[in-house]
PAPA-966497 format. One record per atom (N, C-alpha, C): residue number from 1; residue in one letter; atom name; x, y, z. Coordinates in steps of 0.001 Angstrom, whole numbers, plus 524288, in hexadecimal, padded with zeros to 5 digits. Layout:
<recs>
REC seq type atom     u     v     w
REC NUM    a   CA     X     Y     Z
...
</recs>
This chain:
<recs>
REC seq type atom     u     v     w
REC   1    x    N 80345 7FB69 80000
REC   1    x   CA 80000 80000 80000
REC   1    x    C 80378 804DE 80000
REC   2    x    N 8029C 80865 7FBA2
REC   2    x   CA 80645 80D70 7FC42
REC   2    x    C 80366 8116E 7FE71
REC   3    x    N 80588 814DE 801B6
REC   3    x   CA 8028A 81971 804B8
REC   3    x    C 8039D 81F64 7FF99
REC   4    x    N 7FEE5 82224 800EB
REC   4    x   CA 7FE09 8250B 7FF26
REC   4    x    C 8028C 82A32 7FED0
REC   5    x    N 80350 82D65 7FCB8
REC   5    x   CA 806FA 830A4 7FD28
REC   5    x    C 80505 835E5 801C1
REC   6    x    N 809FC 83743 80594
REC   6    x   CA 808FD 83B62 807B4
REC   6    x    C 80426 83E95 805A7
REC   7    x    N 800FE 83FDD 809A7
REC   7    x   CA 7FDC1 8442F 808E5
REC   7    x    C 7FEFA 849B2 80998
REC   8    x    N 7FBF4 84D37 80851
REC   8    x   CA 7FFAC 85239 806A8
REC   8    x    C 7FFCC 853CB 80D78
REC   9    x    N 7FB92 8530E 81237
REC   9    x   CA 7FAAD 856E4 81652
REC   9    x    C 80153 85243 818F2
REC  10    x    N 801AF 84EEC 81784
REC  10    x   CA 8076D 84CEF 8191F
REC  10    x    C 80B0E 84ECA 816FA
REC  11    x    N 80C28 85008 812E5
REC  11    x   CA 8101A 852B2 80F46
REC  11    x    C 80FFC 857CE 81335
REC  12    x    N 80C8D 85AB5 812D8
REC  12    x   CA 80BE2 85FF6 816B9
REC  12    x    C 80D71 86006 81BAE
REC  13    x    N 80E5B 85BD7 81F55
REC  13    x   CA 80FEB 85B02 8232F
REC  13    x    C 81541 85B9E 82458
REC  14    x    N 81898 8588E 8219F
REC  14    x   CA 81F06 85941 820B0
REC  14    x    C 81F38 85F41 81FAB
REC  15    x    N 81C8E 861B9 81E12
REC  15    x   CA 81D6F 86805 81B94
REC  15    x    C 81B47 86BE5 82173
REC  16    x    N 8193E 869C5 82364
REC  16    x   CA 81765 86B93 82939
REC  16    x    C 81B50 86A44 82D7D
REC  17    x    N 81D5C 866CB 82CF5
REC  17    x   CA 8220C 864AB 83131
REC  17    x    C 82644 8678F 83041
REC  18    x    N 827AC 8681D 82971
REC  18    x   CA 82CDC 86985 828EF
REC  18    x    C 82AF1 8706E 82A2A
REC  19    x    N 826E1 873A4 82AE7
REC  19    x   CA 826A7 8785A 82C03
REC  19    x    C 82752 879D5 830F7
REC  20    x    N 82462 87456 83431
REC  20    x   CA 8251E 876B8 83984
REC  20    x    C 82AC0 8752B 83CBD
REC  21    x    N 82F52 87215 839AC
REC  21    x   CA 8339F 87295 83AF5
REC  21    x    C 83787 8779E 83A74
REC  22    x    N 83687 876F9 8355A
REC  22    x   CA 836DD 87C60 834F2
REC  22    x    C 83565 88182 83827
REC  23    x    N 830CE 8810A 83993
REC  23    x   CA 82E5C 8867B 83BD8
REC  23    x    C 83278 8873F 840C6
REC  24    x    N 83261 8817C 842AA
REC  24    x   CA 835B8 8811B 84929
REC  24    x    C 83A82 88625 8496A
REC  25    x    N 83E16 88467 8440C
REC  25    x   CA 8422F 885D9 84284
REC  25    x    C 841C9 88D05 8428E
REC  26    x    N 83DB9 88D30 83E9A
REC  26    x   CA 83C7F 89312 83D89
REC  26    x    C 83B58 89709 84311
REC  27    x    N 8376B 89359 84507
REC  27    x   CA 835BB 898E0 84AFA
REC  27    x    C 83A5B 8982F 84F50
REC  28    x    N 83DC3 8940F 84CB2
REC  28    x   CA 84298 89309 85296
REC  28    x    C 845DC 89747 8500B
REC  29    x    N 847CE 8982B 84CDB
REC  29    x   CA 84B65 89A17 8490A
REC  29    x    C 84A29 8A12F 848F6
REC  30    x    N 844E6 8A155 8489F
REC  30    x   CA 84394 8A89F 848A6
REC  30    x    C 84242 8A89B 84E16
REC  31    x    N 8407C 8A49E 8520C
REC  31    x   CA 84102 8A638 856B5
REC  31    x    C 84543 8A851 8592B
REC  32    x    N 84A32 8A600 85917
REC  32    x   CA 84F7F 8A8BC 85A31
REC  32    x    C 85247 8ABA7 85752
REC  33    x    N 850FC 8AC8A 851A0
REC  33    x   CA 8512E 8B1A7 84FD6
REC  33    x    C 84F7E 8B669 85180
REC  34    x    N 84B7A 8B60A 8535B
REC  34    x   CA 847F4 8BB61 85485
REC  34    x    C 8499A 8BCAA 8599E
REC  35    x    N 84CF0 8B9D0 85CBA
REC  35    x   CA 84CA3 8BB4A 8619C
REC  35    x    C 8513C 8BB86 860CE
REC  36    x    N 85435 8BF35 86543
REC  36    x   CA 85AD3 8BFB7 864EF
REC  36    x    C 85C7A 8BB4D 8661C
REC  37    x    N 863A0 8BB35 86383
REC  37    x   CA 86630 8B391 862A2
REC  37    x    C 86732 8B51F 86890
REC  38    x    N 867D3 8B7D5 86CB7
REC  38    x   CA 86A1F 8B601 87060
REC  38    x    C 8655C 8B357 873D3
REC  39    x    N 8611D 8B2CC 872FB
REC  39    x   CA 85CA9 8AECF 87512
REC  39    x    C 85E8F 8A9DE 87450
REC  40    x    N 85D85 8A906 86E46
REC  40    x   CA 860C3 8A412 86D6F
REC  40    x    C 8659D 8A08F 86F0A
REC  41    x    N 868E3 8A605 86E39
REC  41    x   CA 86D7C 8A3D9 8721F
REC  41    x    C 86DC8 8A2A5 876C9
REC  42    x    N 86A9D 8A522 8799A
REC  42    x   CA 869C4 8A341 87DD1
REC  42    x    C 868CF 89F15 87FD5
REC  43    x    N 8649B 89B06 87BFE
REC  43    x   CA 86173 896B5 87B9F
REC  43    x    C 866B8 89343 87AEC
REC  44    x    N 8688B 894B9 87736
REC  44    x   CA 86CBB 89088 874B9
REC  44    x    C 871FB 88FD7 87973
REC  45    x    N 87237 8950C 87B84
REC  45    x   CA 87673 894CE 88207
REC  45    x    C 8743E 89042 8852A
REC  46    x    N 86DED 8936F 88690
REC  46    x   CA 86C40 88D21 88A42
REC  46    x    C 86C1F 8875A 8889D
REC  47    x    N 86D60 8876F 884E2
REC  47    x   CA 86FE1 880BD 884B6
REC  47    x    C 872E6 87E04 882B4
REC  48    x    N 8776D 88313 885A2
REC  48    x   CA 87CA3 8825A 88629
REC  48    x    C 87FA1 87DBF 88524
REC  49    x    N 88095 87CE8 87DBB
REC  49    x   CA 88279 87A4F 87BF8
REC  49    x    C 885F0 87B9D 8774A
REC  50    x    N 886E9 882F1 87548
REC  50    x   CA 8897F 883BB 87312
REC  50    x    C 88E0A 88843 87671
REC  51    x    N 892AB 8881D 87451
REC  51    x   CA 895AD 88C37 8755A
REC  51    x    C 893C0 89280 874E8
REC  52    x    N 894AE 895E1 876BA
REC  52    x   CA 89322 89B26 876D6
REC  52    x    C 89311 89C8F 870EB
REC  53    x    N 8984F 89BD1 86D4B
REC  53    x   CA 8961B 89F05 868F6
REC  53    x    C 8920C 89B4C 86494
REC  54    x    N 8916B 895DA 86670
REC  54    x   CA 88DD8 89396 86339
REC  54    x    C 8889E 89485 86478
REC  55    x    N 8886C 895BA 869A0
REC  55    x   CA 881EF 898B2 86B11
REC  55    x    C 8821A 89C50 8670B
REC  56    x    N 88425 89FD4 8665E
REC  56    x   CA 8836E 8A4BA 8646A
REC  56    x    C 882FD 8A36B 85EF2
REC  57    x    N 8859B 89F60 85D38
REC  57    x   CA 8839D 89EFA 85710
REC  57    x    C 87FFD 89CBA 856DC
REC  58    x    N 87DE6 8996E 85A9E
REC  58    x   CA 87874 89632 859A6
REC  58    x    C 87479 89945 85A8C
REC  59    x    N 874EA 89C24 85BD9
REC  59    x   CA 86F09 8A286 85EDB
REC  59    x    C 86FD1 8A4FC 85AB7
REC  60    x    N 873D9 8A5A5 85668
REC  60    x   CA 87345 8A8EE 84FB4
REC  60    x    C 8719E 8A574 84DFD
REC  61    x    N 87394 8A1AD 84C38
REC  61    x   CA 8723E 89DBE 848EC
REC  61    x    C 86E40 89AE1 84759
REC  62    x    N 86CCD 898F4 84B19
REC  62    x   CA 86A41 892D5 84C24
REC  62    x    C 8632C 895F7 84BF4
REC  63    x    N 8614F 89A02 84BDA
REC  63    x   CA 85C02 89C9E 849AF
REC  63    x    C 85C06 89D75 843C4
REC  64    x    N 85FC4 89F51 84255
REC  64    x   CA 85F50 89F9D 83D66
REC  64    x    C 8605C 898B2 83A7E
REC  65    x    N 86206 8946A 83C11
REC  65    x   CA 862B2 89095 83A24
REC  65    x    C 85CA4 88E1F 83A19
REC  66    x    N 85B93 88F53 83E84
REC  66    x   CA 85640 88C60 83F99
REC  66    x    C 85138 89095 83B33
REC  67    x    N 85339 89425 83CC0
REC  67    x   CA 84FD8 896F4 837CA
REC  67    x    C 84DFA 89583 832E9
REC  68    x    N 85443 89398 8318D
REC  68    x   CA 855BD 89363 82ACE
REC  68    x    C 852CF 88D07 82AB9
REC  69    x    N 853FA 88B00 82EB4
REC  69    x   CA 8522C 8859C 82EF3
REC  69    x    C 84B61 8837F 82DB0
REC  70    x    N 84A88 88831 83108
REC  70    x   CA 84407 887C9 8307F
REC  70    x    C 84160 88994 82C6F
REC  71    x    N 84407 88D09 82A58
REC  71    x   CA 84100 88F2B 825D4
REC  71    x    C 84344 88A73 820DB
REC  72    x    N 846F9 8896E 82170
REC  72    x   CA 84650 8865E 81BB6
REC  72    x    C 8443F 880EC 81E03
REC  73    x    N 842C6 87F8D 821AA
REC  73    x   CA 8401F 87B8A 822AF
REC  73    x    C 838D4 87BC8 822EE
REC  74    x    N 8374F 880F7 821C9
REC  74    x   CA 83276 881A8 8215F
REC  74    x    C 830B5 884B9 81D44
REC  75    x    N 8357F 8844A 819BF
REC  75    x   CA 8350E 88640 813CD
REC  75    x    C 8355F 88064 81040
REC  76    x    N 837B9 87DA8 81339
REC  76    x   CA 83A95 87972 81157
REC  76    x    C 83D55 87974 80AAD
REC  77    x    N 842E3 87DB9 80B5D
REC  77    x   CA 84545 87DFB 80810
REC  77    x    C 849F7 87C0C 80D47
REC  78    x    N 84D34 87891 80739
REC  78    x   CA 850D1 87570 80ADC
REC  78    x    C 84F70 8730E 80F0C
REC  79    x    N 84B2C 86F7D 80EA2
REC  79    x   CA 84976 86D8D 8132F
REC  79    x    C 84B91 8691F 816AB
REC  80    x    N 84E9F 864F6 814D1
REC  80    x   CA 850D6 8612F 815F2
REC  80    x    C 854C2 86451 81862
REC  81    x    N 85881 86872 817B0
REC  81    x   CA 85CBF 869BB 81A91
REC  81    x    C 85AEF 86D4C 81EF2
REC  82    x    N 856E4 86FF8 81E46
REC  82    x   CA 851EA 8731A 82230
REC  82    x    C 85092 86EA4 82631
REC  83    x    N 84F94 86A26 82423
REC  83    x   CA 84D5C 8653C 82A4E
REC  83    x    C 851D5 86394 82B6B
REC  84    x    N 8552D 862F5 8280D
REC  84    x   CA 859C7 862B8 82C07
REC  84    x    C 85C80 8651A 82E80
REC  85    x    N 85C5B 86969 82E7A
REC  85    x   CA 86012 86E6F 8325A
REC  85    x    C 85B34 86E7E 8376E
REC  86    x    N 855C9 86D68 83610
REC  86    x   CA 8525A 86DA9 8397E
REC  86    x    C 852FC 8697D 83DF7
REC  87    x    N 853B6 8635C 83A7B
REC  87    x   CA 85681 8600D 83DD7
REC  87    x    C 85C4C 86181 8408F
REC  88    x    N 85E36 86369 83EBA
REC  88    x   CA 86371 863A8 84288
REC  88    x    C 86184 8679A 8467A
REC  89    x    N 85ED4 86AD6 84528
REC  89    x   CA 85F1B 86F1C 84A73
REC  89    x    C 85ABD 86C14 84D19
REC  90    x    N 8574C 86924 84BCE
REC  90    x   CA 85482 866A2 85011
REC  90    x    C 85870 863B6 85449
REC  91    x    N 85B30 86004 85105
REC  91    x   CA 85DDD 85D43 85220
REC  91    x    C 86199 85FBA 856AB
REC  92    x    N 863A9 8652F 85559
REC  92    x   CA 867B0 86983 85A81
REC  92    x    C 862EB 86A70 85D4F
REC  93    x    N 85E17 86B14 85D9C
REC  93    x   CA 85B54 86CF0 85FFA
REC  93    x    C 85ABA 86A11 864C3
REC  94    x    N 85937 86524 863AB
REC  94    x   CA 858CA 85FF7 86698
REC  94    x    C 85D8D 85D1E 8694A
REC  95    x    N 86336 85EBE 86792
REC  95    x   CA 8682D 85D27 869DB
REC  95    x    C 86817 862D8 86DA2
REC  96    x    N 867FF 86709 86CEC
REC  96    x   CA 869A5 86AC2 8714C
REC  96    x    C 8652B 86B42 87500
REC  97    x    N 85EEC 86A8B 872DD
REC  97    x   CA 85BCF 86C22 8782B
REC  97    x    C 85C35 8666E 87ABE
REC  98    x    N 85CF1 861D8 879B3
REC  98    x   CA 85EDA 85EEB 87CA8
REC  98    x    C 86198 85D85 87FC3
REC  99    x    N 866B5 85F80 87ED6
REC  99    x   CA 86B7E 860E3 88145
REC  99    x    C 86B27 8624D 88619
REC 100    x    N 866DA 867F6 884B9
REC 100    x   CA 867B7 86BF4 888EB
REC 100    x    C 861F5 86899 88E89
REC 101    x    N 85E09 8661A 88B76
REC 101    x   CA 85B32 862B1 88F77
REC 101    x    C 85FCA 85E34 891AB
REC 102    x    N 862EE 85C99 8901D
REC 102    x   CA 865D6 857E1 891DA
REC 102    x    C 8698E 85AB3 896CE
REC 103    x    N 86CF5 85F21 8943D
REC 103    x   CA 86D41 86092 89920
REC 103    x    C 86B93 86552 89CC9
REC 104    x    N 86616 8656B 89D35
REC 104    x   CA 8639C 867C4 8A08F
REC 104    x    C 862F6 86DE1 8A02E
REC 105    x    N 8641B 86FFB 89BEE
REC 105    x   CA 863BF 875A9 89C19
REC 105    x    C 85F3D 8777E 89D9F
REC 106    x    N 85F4E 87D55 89EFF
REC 106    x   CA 85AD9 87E6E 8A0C7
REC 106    x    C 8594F 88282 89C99
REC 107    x    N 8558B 87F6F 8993E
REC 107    x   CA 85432 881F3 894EB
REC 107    x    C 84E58 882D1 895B5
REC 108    x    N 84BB2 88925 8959B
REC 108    x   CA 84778 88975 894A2
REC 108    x    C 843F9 887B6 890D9
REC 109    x    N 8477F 88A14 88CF6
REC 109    x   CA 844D8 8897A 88669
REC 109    x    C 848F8 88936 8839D
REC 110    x    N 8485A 88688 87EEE
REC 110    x   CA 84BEE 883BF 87AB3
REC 110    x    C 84E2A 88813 87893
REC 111    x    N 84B20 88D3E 876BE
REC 111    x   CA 84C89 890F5 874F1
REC 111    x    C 84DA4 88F6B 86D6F
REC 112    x    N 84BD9 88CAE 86D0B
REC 112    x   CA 849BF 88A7F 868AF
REC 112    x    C 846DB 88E2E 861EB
REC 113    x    N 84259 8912A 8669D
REC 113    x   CA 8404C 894B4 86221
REC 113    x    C 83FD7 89A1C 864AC
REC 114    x    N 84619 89C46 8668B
REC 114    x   CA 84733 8A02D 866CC
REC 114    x    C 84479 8A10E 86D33
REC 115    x    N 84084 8A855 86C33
REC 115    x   CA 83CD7 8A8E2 87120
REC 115    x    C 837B4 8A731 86ECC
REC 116    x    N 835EB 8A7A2 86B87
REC 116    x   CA 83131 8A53E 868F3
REC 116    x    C 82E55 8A02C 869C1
REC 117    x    N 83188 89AC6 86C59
REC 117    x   CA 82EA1 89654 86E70
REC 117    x    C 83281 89429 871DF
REC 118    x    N 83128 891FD 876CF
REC 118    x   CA 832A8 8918C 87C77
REC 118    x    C 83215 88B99 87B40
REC 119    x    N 83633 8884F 87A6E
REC 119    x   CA 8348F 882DB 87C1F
REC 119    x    C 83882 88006 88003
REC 120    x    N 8371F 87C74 883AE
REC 120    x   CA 83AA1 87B34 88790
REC 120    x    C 83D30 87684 884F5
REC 121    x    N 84293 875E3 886AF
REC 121    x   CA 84634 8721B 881B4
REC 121    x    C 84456 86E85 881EA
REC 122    x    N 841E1 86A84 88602
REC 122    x   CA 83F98 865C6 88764
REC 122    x    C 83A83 8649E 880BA
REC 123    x    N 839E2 868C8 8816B
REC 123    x   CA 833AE 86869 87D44
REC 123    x    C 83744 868F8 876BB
REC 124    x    N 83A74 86D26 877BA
REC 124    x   CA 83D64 86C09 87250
REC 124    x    C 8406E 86802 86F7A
REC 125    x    N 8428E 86470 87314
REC 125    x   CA 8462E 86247 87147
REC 125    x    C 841C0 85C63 86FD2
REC 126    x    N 83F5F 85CB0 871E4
REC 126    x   CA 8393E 858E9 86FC2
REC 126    x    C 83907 85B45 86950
REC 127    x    N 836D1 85FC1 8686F
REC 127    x   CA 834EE 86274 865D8
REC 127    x    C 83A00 861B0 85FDA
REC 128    x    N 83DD8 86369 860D7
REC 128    x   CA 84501 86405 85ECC
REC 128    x    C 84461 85E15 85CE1
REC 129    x    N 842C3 85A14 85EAF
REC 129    x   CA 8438A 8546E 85E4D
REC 129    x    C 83F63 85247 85A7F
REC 130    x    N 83932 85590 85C0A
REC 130    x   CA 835E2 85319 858EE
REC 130    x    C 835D4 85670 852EC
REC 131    x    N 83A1F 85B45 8544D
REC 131    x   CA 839BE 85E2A 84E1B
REC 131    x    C 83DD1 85A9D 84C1E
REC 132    x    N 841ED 858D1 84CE9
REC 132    x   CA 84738 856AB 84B91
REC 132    x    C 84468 85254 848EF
REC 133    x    N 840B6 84EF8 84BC7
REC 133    x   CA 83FC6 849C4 847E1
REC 133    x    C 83A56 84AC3 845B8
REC 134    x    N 838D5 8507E 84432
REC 134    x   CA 83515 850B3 841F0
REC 134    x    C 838DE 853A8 83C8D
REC 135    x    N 83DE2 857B2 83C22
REC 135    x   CA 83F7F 85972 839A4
REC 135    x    C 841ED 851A5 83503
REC 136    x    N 843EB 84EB0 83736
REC 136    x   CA 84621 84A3C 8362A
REC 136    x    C 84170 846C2 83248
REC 137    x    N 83D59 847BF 8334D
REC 137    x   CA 83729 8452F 8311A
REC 137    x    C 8362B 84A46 82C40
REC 138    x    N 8380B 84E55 82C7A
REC 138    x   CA 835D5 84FCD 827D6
REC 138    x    C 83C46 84FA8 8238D
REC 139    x    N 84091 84E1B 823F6
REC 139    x   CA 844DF 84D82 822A4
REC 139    x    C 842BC 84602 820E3
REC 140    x    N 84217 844F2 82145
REC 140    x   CA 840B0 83E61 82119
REC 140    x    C 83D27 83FEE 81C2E
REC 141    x    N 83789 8432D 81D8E
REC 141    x   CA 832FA 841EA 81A52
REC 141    x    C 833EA 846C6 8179A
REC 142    x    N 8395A 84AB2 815F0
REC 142    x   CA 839E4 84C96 81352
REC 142    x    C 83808 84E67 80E4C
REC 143    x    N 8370C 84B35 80BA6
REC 143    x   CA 8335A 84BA6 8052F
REC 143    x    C 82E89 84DCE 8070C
REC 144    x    N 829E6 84D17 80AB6
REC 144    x   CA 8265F 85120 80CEA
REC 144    x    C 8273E 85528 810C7
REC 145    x    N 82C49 85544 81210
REC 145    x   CA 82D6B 85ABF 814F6
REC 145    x    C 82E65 85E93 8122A
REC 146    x    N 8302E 85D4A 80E15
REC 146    x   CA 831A5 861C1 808D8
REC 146    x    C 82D18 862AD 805D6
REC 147    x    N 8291A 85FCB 80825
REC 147    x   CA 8237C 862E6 803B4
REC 147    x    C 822A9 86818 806FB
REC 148    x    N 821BE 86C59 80320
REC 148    x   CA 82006 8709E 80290
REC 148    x    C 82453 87489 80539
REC 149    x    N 827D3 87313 80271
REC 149    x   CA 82D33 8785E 80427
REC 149    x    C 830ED 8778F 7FF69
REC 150    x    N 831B4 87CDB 800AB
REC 150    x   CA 835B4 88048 7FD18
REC 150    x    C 8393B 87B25 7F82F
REC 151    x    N 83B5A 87718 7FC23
REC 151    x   CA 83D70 8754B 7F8A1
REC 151    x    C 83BE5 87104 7F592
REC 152    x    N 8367F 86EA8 7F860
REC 152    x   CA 8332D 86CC8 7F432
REC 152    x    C 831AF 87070 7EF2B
REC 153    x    N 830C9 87677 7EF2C
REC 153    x   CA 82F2A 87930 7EC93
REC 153    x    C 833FD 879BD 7E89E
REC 154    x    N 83837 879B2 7EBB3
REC 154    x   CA 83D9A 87B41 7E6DE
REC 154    x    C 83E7B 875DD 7E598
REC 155    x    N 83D3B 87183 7E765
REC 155    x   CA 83C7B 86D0D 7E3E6
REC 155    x    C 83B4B 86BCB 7DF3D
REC 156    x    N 835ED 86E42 7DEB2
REC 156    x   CA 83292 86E00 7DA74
REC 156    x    C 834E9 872C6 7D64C
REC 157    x    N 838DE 87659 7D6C5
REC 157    x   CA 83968 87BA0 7D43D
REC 157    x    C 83C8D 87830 7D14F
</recs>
């Protein structure tokens, strides 16, 4: 017995997943933009795992990466290298707020999406874990994660 081919509100689904990974990326990314880097830095001091001047490049840096990340992951141009930069920073996301639960920091909030959303690391690193093997499921079922973006569209050009 052969099964029927994907239906389109399933096809639409992969295109809904790969947006709201994306989105994560986007409001984390203009959240610590908009607010001064020394917030950030701050965040990144409390879990005290880089040297002084690598804080300071990760509080420039690391908003605008997540930026660039999200938007071409919810444009889906270059999308395969978009879920994967998404996977790796899940992937740092989930090795450092872990870290800092393993050894006991006293962390309010993840500091995650800037001042704009308050989450306590316990709830994120759940969260960091279920995006990581949800980013990994649309990298797998790839051929419907790429319906209806940019580079399906420059496909067809």
């Amino acid at each position: 017995m052969r099964l029927a081919h994907t239906s389109q509100p399933v096809n639409s689904m992969w295109c809904v997943l790969r947006i709201f990974i994306g989105s994560i990326f986007l409001i984390s990314g203009l959240g610590k933009l908009f607010s001064p880097y020394q917030n950030f830095l701050y965040v990144i001091q409390s879990y005290q795992i880089f040297p002084s001047w690598a804080e300071a490049l990760t509080a420039r840096v690391f908003p605008s990466i997540e930026l660039i990340v999200g938007v071409f992951v919810i444009l889906g141009l270059w999308t395969d290298w978009g879920l994967k930069g998404a996977g790796i920073l899940f992937g740092i996301f989930v090795i450092v707020v872990g870290q800092a639960l393993l050894r006991g920091l006293p962390l309010e909030s993840c500091g995650c999406f800037g001042e704009w959303i308050h989450l306590k690391p316990q709830t994120v690193i759940i969260l960091d874990s279920l995006n990581l093997l949800l980013t990994f499921v649309l990298l797998r079922k790839f051929f419907y994660t790429k319906k209806f973006s940019l580079d399906s569209y420059f496909d067809k050009v």
